[in-house]
C-alpha positions as CSV (number, residue, x, y, z in Angstrom):
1,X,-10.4,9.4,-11.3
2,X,-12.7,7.4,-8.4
3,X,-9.9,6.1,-5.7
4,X,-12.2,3.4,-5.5
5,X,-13.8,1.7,-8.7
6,X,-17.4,0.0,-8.0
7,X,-17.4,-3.9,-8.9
8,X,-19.9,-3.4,-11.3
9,X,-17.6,-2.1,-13.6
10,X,-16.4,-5.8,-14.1
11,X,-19.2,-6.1,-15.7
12,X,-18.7,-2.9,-18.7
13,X,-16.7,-3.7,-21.7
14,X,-13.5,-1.2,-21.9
15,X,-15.2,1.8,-23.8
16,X,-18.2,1.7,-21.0
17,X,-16.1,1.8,-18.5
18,X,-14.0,4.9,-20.3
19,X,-18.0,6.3,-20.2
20,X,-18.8,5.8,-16.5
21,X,-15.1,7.0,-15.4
22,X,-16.2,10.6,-17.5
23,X,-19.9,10.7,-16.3
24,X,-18.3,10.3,-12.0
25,X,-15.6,12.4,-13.5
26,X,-18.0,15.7,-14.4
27,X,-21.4,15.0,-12.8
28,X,-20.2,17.3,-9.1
29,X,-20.0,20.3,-11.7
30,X,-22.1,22.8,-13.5
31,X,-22.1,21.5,-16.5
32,X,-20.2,23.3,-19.9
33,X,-21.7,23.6,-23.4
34,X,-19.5,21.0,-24.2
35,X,-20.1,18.4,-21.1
36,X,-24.1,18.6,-21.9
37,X,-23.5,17.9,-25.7
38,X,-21.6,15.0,-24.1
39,X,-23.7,13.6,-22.2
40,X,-26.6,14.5,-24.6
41,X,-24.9,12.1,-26.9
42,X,-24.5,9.2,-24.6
43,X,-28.2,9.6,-23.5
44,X,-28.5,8.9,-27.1
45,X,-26.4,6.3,-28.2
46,X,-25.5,4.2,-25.3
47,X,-26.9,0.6,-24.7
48,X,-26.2,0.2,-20.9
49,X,-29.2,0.4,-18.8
50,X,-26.9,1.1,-15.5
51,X,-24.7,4.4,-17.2
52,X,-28.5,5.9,-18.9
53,X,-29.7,4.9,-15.3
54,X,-27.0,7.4,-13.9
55,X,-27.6,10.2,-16.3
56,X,-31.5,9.8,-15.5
57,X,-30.4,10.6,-12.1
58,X,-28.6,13.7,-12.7
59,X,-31.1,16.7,-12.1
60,X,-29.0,19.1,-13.4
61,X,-28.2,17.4,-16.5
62,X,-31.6,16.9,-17.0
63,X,-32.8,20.3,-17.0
64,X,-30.8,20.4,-20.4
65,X,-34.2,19.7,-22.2
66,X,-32.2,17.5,-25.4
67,X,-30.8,15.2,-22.7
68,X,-34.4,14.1,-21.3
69,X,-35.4,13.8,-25.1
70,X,-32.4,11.5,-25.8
71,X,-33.0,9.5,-23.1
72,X,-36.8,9.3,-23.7
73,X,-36.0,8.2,-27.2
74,X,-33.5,5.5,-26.8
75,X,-34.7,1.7,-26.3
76,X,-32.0,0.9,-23.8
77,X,-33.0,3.0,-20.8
78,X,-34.9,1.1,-18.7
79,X,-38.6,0.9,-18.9
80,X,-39.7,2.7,-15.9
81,X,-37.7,5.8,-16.6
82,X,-38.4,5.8,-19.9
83,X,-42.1,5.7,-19.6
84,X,-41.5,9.1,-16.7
85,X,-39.4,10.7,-18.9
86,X,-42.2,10.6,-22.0
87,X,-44.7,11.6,-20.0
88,X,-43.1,14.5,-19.5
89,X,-42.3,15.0,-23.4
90,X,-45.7,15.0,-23.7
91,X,-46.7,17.3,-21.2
92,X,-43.6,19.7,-22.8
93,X,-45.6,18.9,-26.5
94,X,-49.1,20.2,-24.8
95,X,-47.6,23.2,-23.7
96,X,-46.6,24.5,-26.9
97,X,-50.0,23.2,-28.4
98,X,-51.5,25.4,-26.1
99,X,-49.7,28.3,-26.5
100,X,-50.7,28.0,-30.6
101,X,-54.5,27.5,-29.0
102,X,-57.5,29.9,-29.6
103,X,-58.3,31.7,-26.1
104,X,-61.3,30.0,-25.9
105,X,-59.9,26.7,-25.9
106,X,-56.7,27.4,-23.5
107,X,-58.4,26.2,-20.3
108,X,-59.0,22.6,-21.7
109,X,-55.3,22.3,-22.8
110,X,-54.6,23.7,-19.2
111,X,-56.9,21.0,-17.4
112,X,-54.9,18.4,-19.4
113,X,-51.7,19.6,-18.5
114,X,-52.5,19.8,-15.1
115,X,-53.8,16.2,-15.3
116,X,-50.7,14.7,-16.4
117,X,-48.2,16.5,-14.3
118,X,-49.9,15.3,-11.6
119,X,-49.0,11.5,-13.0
120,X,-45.3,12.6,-12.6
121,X,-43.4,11.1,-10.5
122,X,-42.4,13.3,-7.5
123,X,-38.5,13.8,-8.4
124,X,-39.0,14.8,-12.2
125,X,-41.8,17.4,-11.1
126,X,-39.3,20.1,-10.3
127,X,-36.8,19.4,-13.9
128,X,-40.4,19.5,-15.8
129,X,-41.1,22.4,-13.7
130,X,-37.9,24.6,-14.6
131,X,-38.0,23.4,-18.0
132,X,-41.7,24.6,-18.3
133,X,-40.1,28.1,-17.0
134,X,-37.5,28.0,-19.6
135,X,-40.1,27.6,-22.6
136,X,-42.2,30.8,-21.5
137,X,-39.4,33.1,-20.7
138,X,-39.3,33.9,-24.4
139,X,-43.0,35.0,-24.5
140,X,-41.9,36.9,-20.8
141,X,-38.2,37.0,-19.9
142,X,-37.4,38.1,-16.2
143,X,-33.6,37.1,-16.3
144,X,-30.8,34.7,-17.6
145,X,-30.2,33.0,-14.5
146,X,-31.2,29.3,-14.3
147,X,-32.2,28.0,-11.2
148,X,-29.9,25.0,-10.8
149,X,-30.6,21.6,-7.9
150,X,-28.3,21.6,-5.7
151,X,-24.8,19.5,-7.1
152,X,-23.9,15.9,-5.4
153,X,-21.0,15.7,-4.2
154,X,-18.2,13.6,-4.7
155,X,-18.5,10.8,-2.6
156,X,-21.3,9.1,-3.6
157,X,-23.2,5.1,-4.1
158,X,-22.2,4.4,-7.2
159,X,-23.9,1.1,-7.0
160,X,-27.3,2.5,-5.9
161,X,-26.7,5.5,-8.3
162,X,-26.6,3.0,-11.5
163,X,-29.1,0.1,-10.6
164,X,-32.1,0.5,-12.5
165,X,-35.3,0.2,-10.9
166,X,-37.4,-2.4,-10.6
167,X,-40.8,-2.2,-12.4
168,X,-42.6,-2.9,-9.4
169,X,-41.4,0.3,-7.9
170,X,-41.9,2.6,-11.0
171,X,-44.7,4.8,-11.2
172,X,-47.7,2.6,-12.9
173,X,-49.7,5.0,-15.1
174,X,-53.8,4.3,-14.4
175,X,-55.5,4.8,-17.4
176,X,-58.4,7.0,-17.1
177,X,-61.7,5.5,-17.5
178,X,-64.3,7.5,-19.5
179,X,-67.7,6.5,-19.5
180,X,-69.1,5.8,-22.8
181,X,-71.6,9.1,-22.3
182,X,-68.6,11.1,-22.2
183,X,-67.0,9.7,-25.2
184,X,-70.1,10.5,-27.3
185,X,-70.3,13.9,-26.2
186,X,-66.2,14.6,-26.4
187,X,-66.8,13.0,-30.1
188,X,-69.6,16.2,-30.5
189,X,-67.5,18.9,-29.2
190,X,-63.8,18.3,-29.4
191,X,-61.7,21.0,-31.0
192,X,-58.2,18.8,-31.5
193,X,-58.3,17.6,-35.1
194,X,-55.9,15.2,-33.8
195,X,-59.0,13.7,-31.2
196,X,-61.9,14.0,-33.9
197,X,-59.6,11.7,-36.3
198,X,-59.1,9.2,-33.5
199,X,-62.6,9.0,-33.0
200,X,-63.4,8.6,-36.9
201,X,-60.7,6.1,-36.9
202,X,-62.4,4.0,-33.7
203,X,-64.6,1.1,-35.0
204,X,-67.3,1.3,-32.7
205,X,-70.0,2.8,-35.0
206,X,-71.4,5.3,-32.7
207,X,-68.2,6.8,-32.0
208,X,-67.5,7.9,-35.6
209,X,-71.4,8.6,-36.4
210,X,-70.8,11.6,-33.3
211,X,-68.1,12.6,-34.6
212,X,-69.2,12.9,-38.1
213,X,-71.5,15.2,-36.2
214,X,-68.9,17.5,-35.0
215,X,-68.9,20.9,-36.9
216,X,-65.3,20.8,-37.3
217,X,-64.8,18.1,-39.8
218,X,-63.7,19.2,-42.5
219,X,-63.0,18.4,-46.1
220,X,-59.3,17.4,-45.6
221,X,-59.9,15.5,-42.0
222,X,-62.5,13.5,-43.7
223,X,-60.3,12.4,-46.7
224,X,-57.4,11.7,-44.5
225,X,-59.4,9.7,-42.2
226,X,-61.2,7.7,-44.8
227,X,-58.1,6.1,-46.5
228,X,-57.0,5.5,-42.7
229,X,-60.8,4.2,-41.3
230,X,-61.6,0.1,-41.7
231,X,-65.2,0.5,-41.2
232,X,-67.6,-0.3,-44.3
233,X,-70.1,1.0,-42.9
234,X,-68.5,4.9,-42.6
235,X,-67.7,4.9,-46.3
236,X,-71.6,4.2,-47.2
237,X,-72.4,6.6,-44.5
238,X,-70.4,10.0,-45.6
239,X,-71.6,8.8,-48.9
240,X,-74.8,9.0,-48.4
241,X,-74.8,12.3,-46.8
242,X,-75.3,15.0,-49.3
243,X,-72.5,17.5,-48.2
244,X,-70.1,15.2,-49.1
245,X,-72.0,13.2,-51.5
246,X,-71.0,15.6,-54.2
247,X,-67.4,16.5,-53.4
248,X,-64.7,15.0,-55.6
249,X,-61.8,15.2,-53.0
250,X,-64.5,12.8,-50.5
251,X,-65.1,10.4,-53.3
252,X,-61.8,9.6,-54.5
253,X,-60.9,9.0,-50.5
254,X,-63.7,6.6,-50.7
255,X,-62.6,5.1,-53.4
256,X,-59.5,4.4,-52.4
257,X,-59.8,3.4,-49.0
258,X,-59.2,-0.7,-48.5
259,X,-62.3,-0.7,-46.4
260,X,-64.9,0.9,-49.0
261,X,-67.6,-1.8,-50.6
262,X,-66.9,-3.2,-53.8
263,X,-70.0,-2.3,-54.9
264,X,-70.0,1.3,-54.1
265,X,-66.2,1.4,-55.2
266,X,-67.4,0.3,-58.5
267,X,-70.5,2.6,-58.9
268,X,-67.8,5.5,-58.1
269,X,-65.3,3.8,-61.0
270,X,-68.1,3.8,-63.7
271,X,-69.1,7.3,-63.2
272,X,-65.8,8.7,-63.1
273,X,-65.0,6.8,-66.3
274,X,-68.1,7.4,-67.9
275,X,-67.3,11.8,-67.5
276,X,-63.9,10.8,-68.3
277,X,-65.4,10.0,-71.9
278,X,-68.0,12.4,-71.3
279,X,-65.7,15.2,-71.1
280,X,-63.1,14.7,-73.9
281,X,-66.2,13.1,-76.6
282,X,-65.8,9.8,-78.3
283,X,-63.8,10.2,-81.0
284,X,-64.9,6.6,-82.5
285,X,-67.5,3.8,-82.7
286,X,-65.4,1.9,-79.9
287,X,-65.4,4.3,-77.6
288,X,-68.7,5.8,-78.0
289,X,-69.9,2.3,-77.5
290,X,-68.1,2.2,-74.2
291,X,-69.7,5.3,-73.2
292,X,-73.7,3.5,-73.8
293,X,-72.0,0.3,-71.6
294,X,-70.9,2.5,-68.8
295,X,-74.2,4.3,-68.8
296,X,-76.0,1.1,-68.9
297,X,-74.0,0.0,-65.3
298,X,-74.6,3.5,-63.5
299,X,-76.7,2.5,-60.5
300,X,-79.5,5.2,-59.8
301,X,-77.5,6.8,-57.0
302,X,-74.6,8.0,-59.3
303,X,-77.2,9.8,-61.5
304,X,-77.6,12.5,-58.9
305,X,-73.8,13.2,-59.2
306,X,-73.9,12.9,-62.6
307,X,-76.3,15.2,-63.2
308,X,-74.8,17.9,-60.7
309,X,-71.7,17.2,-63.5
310,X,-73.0,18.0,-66.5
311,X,-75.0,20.9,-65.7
312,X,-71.6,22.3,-64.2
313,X,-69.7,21.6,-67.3
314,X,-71.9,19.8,-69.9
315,X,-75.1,21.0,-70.3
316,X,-76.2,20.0,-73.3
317,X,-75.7,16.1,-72.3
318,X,-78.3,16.5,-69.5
319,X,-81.1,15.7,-72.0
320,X,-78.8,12.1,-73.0
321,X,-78.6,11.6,-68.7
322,X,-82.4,12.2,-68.8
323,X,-82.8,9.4,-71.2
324,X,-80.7,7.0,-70.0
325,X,-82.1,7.4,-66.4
326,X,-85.4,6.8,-68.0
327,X,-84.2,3.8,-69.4
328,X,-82.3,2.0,-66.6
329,X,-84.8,-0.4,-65.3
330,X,-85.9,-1.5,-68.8
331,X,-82.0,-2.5,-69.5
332,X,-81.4,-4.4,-66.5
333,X,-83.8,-6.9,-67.3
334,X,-81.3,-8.8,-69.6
335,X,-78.2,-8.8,-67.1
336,X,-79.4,-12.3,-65.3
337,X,-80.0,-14.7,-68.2
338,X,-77.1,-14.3,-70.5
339,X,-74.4,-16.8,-69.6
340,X,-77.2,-19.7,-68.3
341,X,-78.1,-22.2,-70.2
342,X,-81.6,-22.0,-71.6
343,X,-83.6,-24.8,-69.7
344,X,-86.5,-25.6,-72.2
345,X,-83.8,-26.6,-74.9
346,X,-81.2,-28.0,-73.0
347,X,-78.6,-25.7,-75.2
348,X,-76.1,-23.0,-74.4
349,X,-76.2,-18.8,-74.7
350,X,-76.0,-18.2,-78.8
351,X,-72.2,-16.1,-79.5
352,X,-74.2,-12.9,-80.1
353,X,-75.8,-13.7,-76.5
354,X,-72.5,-14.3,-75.3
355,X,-70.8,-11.2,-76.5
356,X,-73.3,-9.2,-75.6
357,X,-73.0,-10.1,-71.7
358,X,-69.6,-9.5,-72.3
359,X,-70.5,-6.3,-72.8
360,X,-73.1,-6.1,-69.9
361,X,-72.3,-8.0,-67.3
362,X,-71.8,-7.0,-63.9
363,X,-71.8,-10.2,-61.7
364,X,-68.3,-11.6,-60.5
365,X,-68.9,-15.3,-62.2
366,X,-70.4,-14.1,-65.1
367,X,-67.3,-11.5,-65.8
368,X,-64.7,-14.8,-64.5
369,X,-67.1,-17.1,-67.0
370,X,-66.7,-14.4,-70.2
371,X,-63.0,-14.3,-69.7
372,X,-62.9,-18.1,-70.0
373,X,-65.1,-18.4,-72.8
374,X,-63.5,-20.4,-75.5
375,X,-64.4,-17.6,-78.8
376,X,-61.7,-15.2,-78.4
377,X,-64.2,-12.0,-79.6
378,X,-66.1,-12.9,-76.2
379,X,-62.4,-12.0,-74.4
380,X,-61.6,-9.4,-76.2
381,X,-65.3,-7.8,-75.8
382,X,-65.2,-8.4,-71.5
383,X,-61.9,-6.4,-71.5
384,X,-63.7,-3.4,-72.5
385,X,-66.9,-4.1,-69.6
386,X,-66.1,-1.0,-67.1
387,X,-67.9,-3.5,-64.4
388,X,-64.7,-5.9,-64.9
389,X,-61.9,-5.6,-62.1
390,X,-58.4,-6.6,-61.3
391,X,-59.9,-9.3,-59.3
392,X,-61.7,-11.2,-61.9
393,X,-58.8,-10.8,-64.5
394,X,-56.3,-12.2,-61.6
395,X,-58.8,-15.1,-61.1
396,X,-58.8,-16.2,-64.8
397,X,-54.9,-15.1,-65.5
398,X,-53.4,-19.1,-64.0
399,X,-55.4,-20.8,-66.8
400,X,-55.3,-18.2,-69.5
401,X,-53.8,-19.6,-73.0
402,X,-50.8,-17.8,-74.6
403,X,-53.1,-16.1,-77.2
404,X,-55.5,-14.1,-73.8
405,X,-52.4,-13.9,-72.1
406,X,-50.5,-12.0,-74.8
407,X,-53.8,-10.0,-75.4
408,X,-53.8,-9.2,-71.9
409,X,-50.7,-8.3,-71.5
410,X,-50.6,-6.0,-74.6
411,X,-54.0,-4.2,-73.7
412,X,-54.3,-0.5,-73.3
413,X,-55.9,-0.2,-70.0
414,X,-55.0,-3.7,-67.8
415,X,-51.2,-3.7,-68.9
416,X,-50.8,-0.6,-66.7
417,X,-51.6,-2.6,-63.8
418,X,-49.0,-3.8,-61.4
419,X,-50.6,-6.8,-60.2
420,X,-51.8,-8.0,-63.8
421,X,-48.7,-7.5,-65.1
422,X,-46.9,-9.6,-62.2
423,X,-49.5,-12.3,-62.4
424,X,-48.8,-12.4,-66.2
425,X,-45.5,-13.1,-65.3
426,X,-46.0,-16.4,-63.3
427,X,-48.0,-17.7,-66.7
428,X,-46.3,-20.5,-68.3
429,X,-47.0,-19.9,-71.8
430,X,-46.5,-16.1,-72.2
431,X,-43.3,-15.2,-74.1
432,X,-40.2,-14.2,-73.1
433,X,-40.0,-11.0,-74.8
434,X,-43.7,-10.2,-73.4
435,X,-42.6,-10.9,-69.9
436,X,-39.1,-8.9,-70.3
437,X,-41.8,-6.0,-71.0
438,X,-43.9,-6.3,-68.0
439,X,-40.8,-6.9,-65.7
440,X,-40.5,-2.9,-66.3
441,X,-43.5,-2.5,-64.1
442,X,-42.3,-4.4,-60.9
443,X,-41.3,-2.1,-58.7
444,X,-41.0,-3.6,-55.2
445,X,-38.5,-6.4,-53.8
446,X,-41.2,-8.5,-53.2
447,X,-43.0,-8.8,-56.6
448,X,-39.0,-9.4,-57.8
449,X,-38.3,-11.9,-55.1
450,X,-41.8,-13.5,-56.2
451,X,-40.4,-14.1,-59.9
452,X,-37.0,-15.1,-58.6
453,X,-38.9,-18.2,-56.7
454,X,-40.9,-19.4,-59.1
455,X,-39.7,-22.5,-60.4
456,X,-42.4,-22.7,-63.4
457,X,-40.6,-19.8,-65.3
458,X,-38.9,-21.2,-68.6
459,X,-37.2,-18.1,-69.7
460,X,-34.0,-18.0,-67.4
461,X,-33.6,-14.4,-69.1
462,X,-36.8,-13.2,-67.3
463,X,-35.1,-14.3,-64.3
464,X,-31.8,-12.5,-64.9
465,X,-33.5,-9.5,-65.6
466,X,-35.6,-9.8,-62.6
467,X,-32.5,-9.9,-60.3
468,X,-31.0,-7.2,-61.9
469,X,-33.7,-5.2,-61.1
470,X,-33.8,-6.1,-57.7
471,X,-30.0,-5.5,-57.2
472,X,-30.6,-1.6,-58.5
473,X,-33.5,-1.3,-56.3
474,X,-31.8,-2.4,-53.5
475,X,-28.8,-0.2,-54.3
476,X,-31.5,2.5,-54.3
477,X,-32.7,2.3,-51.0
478,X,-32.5,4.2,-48.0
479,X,-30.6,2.5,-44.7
480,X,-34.4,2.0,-43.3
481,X,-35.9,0.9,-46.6
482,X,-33.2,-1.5,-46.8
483,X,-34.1,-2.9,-43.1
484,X,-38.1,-2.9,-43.5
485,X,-37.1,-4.9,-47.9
486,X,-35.0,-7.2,-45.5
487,X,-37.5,-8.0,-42.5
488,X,-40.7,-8.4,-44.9
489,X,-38.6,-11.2,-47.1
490,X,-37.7,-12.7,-44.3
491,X,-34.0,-13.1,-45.3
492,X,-34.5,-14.4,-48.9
493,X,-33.1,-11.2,-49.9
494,X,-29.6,-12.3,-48.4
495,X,-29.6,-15.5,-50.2
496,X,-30.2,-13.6,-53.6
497,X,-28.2,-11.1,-53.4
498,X,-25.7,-11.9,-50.6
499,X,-23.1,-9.7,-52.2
500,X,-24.8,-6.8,-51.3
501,X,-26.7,-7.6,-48.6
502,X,-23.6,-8.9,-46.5
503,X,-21.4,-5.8,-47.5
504,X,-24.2,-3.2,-45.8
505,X,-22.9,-3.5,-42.9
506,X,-24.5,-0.4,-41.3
507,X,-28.3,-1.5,-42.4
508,X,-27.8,-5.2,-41.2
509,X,-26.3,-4.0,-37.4
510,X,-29.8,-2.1,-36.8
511,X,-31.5,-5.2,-38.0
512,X,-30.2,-7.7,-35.5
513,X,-31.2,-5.4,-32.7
514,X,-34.5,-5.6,-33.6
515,X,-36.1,-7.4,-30.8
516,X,-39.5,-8.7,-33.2
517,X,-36.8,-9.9,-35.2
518,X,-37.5,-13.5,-37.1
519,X,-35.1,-15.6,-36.1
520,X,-34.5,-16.9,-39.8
521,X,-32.8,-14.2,-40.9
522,X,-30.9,-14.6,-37.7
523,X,-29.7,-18.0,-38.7
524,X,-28.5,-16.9,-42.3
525,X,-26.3,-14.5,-41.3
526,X,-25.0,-16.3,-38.4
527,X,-24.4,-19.5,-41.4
528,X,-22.8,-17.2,-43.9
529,X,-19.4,-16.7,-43.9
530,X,-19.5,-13.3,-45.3
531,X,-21.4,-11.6,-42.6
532,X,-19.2,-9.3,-40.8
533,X,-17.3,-10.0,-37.8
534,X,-19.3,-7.1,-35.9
535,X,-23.0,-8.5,-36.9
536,X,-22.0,-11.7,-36.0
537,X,-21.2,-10.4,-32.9
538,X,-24.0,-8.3,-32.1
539,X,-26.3,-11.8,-33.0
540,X,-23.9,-13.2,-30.3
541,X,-25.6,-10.7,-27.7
542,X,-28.8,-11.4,-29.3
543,X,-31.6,-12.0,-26.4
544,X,-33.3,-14.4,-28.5
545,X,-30.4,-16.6,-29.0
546,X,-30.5,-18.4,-26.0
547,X,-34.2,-19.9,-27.5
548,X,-32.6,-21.1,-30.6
549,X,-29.7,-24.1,-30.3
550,X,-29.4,-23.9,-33.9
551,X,-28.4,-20.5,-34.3
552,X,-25.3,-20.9,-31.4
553,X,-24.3,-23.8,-33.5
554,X,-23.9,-21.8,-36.5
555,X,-22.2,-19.2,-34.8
556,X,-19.8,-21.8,-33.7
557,X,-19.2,-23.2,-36.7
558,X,-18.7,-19.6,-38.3
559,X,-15.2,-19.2,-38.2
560,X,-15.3,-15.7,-38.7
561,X,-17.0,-15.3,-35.0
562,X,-15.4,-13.8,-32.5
563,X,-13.0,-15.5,-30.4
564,X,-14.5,-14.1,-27.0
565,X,-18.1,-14.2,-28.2
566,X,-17.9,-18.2,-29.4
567,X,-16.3,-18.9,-26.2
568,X,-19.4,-17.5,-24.3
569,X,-21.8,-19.5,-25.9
570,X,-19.2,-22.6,-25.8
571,X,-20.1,-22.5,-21.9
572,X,-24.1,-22.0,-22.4
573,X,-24.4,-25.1,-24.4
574,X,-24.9,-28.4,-22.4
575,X,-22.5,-31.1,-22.7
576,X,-24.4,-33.5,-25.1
577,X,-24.5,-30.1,-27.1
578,X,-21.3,-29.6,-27.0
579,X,-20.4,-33.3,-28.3
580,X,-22.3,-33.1,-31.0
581,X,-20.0,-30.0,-32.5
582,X,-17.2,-31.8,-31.4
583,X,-18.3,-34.6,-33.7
584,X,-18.3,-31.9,-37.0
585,X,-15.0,-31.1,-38.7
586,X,-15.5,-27.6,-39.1
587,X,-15.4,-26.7,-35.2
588,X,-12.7,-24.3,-35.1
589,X,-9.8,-25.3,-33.5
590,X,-9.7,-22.7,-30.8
591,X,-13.1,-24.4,-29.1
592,X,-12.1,-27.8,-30.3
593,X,-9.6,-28.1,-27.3
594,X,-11.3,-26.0,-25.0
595,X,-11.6,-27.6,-21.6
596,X,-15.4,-29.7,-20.7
């Protein structure tokens, strides 16, 4: 036990000071198996910058490579150590990379290495050092002994010991200007698969046009980059390049990367359809009529992949691609006069006309215009257009009729959708047996939480159901799925299912010490009276709740708050603040006859 206990210790609830009294109580020792798991544990979990400040300034605890880790990983220790301490997790991490490294390329992992150790600061170069000897004695042991720093003793300034520094005197990294020359050529040459799909990622087209001309892109880095990239203009470019022009594995990442064209996603859609059909053979009038419309929309630059197709695994249908491409100009002259009125006679497209720009058309209003058009054959006939998208069917869904919307929702290919089927759901007039059957393909909280709000629904049922569903989902999740469903709703999912929401306690402590937190889901929990003691606590030591008036007040008014913790924010609140609660009946007593 310390003769003499620091002041600061006033400070530490009961079970940190129990902490501190074992960290004094060990640190003049070599340390056990047991003492490092310890204090590997505390470097883990604790939340008091001054006793991670004290472990951080232990040498010899730090040599015990899981102890810097823990205290690189956790939030609490203060920013300047933290940002040493993973800096040299990094340079541990490029060590081992280089060890796994071709000989060839060892002396650029080394020239790394050497450039972030020298970033270091000057008392952690000797712990990464030893550390850096204790990874390569198993490639060449010379002995068992560890080289210890020497052990403080037992007198020593406590005070000093735990006051974490200021960020003025940390070590402020520099970052390391490269000229734009040298990020073209690194772009060229780099061997890191990790660097090349940072510079395919960058948005700066010349950056990912050098590194497309690296040699080491490959298949796989490609179509994990292009899913990943936000540049249009990548997608059109490994498209167009023939190498990758005709491999499936590239096109589907093209496909379904958020950034890719709509026009070239589409031109990708119709082919792969149109071999879809291609490769099984229509087996009736429908779908062999499908397969003229799809080859009717194929732009010219599909033909060349659809050629390399069929003479790979139909090549009897190259003479029918022969035609067809022969005949592709000649059929888009009639795309552009269908749905407009014809001038000279002041009258409207014929229904034949009609239905067959159903059939044909590719342009956004013309597809929005057939799905509005008041003969029902014209609706049925646009479903079938391969050209036609989610995004024209979700434009036309709010005003559909309960004859398309039951068609819709009961079609082969667009009731598989997840967002047709949830925009079905917000139509007034589709049934409530219809819209039981697409609540089976919800399958987020939000989509759920969606129907729950919307006031329009008639068929309470739909709603039941839709909260059932929620509830199992929610039962379903993981502890971090639950905190990500509950951030993203931004509390609604409390005031749907408070039952529970407010008996997780586990998930809903590691959401209040978020510090992005919105403070809405702040001010539920501190209002409800079903939140646990222990959350309502922790909001109590929120940092944000000294910004927010409204949320102290709730926490006052909660009378399942702590005793101590509603004191403390009794005292921040200013006296007009503290008249007004005195004003509301449901102050508890305990802080109605506190002292001014």
């Amino acid at each position: 036990m310390l003769e003499q206990e620091p002041p600061f210790l006033n400070q530490f609830t009961e079970q940190e000071r129990s902490h501190f009294r074992n960290l004094a109580l060990i640190r003049p020792q070599l340390p056990s198996e047991g003492q490092l798991a310890l204090v590997e544990g505390l470097a883990r979990s604790l939340n008091s910058p001054r006793l991670l400040t004290l472990i951080a300034r232990t040498p010899h605890w730090l040599l015990h490579g899981p102890v810097l880790n823990a205290l690189a990983q956790n939030e609490a220790t203060p920013e300047p150590i933290r940002r040493d301490l993973e800096m040299a997790v990094s340079l541990f991490d490029l060590m081992r990379e280089a060890d796994k490294a071709p000989l060839a390329y060892r002396q650029e992992y080394a020239e790394g290495a050497k450039s972030l150790y020298q970033q270091l600061p000057a008392e952690l170069k000797p712990i990464v050092k030893q550390q850096l000897k204790q990874l390569a004695r198993p490639v060449s042991a010379t002995g068992v002994t560890q080289e210890l720093p020497p052990l403080p003793s037992d007198d020593q300034d406590w005070e000093t010991l735990t006051t974490p520094p200021a960020e003025t005197e940390a070590f402020q990294k520099v970052p390391l200007r490269i000229s734009r020359e040298e990020h073209l050529s690194r772009a060229e040459r780099t061997l890191a698969p990790e660097e090349l799909m940072d510079y395919l990622l960058e948005e700066a087209e010349e950056l990912w046009q050098a590194a497309l001309r690296n040699p080491m892109v490959t298949e796989d880095i490609l179509c994990d980059a292009l899913p990943r990239s936000r540049s249009a203009s990548l997608m059109e470019e490994v498209y167009g390049e023939a190498r990758w022009y005709f491999r499936e594995k590239v096109r589907e990442a093209i496909y379904t990367s958020p950034a890719c064209p709509v026009s070239l996603a589409k031109d990708i859609l119709r082919t792969r359809e149109l071999i879809a059909f291609l490769g099984q053979g229509p087996r009736n009038g429908a779908e062999l009529h499908r397969i003229v419309s799809l080859f009717s929309q194929i732009e010219e630059s599909e033909y060349q992949y659809l050629t390399y197709w069929a003479k790979r695994n139909a090549p009897n249908l190259l003479r029918v691609v022969k035609i067809f491409y022969d005949r592709l100009q000649r059929r888009r002259t009639h795309t552009a006069t269908g749905m407009s009125p014809t001038a000279s006679e002041g009258k409207w497209a014929s229904l034949e006309e009609r239905v067959f720009m159903a059939n044909q058309a590719t342009q956004p209003d013309q597809l929005i215009a057939s799905l509005k058009d008041p003969d029902p054959q014209v609706f049925l006939v646009v479903l079938e257009n391969p050209g036609l998208s989610p995004r024209e069917i979700l434009a036309a869904i709010p005003g559909m009729d309960v004859i398309r919307a039951e068609r819709l929702a009961s079609h082969r290919i667009w009731q598989e959708n997840p967002a047709i089927a949830e925009a079905l759901l917000h139509n007034i007039h589709l049934s409530a047996s219809t819209a039981l059957l697409l609540l089976q393909r919800l399958k987020t909280p939000r989509a759920l939480l969606e129907v729950l709000r919307d006031s329009r629904l008639p068929h309470m049922e739909v709603k039941q159901e839709a909260l059932e569903a929620l509830r199992q989902i929610y039962q379903s999740m993981s502890t971090q799925e639950r905190i990500l469903a509950l951030r993203s709703s931004g509390g609604e999912l409390i005031r749907q299912l408070p039952q529970e929401v407010l008996k997780d306690e586990d998930s809903l402590l590691l959401v209040v010490v978020d510090r992005q937190l919105d403070p809405s889901i702040l001010l539920r929990l501190a209002r409800n009276k079903q939140t646990p003691r222990s959350v309502l606590e922790r909001i109590a030591g929120h940092p944000i709740l000294m910004a927010h008036p409204a949320i102290m007040s709730e926490l006052l008014l909660n009378p399942k708050t702590p005793r101590e913790a509603a004191i403390r924010i009794w005292g921040l609140l200013s006296e007009s603040e503290q008249q007004a609660l005195l004003a509301s009946p449901h102050l508890p007593a305990t802080l109605r006859h506190l002292p001014a």
